[in-house]
PAVEXFI-106063 format. One line per field, with one value per residue (C-alpha): residue number from 1; x, z, y; residue in three letters. Coordinates in pm, 1 decimal. Layout:
<rs>
zamar <- [NUM ...]
x <- [X ...]
z <- [Z ...]
y <- [Y ...]
vovex <- [ALA ...]
</rs>
This chain:
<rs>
zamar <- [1 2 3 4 5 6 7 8 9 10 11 12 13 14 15 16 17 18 19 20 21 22 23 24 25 26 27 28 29 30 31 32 33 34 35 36 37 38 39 40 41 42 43 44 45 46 47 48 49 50 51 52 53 54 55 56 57 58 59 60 61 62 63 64 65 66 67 68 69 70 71 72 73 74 75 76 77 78 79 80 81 82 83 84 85 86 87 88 89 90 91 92 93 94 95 96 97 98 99 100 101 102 103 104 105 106 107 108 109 110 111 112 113 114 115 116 117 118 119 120 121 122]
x <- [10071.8 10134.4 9783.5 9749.3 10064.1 9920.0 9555.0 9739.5 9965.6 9645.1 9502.9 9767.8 9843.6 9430.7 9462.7 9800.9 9655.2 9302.5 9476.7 9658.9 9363.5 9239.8 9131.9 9162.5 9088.0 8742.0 8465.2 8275.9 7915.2 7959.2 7633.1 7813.1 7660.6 7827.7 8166.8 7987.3 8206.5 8128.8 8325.4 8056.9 8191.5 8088.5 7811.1 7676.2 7826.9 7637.9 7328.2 7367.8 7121.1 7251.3 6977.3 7070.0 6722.7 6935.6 6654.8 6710.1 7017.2 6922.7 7187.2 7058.1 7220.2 7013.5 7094.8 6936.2 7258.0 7292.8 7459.9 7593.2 7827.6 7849.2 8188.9 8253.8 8614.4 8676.4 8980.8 9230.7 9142.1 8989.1 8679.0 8394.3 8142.7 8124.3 7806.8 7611.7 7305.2 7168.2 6905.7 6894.1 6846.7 7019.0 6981.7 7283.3 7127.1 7440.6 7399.1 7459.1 7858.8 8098.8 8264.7 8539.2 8640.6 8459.2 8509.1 8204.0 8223.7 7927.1 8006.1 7781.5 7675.5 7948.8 8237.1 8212.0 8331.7 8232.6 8423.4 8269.4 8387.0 8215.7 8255.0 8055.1 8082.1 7896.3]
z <- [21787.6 21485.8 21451.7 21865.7 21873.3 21525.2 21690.1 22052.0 21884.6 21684.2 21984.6 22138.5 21851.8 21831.4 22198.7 22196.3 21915.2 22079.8 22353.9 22184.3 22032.2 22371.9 22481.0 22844.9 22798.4 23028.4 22807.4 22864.1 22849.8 22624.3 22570.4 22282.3 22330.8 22637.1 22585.8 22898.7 22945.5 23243.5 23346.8 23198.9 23456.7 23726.7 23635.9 23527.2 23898.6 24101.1 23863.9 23810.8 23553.3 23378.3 23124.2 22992.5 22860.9 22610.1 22561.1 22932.3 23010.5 23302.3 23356.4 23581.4 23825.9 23945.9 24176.9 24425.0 24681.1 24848.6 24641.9 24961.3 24856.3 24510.3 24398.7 24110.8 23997.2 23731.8 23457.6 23715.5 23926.1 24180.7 24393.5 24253.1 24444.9 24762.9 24886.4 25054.6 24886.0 25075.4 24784.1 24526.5 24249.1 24145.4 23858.8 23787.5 23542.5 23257.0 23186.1 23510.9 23448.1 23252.1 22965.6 23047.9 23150.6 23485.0 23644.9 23821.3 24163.1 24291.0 24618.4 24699.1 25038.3 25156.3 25041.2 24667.6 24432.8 24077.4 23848.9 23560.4 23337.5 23083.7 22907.3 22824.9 22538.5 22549.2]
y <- [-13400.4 -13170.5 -13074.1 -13007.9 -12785.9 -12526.2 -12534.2 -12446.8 -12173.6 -12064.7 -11994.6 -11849.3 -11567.1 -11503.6 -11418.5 -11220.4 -11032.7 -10940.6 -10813.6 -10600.3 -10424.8 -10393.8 -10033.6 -9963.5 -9641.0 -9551.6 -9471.9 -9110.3 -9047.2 -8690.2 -8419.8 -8205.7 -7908.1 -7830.3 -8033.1 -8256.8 -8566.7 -8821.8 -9180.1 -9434.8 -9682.5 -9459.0 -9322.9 -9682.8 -9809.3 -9521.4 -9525.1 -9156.8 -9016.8 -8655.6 -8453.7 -8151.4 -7901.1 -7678.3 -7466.5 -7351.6 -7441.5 -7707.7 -7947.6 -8234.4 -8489.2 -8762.6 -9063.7 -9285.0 -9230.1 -8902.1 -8651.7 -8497.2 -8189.3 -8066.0 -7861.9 -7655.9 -7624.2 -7329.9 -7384.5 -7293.8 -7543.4 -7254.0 -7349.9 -7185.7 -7351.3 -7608.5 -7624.0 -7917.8 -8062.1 -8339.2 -8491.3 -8694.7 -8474.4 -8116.1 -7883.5 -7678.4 -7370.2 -7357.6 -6985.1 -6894.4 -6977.1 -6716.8 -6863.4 -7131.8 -7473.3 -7613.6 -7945.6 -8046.7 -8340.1 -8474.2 -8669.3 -8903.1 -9026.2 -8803.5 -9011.2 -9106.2 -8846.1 -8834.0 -8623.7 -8450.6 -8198.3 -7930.7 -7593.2 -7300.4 -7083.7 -6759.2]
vovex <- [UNK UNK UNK UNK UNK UNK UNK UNK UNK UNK UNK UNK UNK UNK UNK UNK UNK UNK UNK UNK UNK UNK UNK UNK UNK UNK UNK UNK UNK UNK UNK UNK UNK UNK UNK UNK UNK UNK UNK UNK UNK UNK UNK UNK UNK UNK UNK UNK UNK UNK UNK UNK UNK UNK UNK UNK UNK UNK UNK UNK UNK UNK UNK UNK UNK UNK UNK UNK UNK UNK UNK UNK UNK UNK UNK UNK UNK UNK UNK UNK UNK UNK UNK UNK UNK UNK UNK UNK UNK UNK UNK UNK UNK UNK UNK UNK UNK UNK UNK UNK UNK UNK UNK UNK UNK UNK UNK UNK UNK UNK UNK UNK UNK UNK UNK UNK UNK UNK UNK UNK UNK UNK]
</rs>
């Protein structure tokens, strides 16, 4: 009974201490050159590909859902772009942005909003 209660408190502690290690933090799909940072659950979920050319400056969205609107937040949080899209695929050309913060949402299928983020230094 000795031996039962040490393995079953073994256990116990093993398990108490893995969960505290435990990151719940989301991990983010980064391209460095651009400070790009994406939700790897959602873009894994929504089978979104993203390529970025940095010898043009093509930043690329693909998914097999609908990317219905696209919106471009600047780093006040001010709409710089809404505008619908209604494909699969869309190249946003990085040099067209001024310097700064943006926060970029595809919504896909005209409900499902994926939040990504990245900067541009000029």
């Amino acid at each position: 009974m000795k031996n039962l209660t040490k393995v079953l408190f073994c256990v116990f502690f093993s398990f108490s201490i893995s969960l505290m290690w435990a990151n719940n933090e989301p991990a983010f799909f980064e391209i460095e050159s651009i400070n790009f940072k994406m939700n790897v659950e959602l873009m894994n979920s929504h089978l979104i590909e993203i390529d970025f050319q940095e010898k043009n400056g093509n930043l690329s969205f693909a998914s097999p859902k609908e990317i219905t609107f696209l919106r471009v937040l600047n780093g006040d949080n001010e709409i710089e772009y809404q505008l619908p899209i209604f494909s699969n695929n869309i190249i946003l050309d990085v040099k067209d942005f001024q310097k700064g913060n943006y926060q970029v949402v595809l919504i896909l299928d005209g409900e499902i909003m994926i939040p990504s983020s990245f900067s541009v230094k000029k």
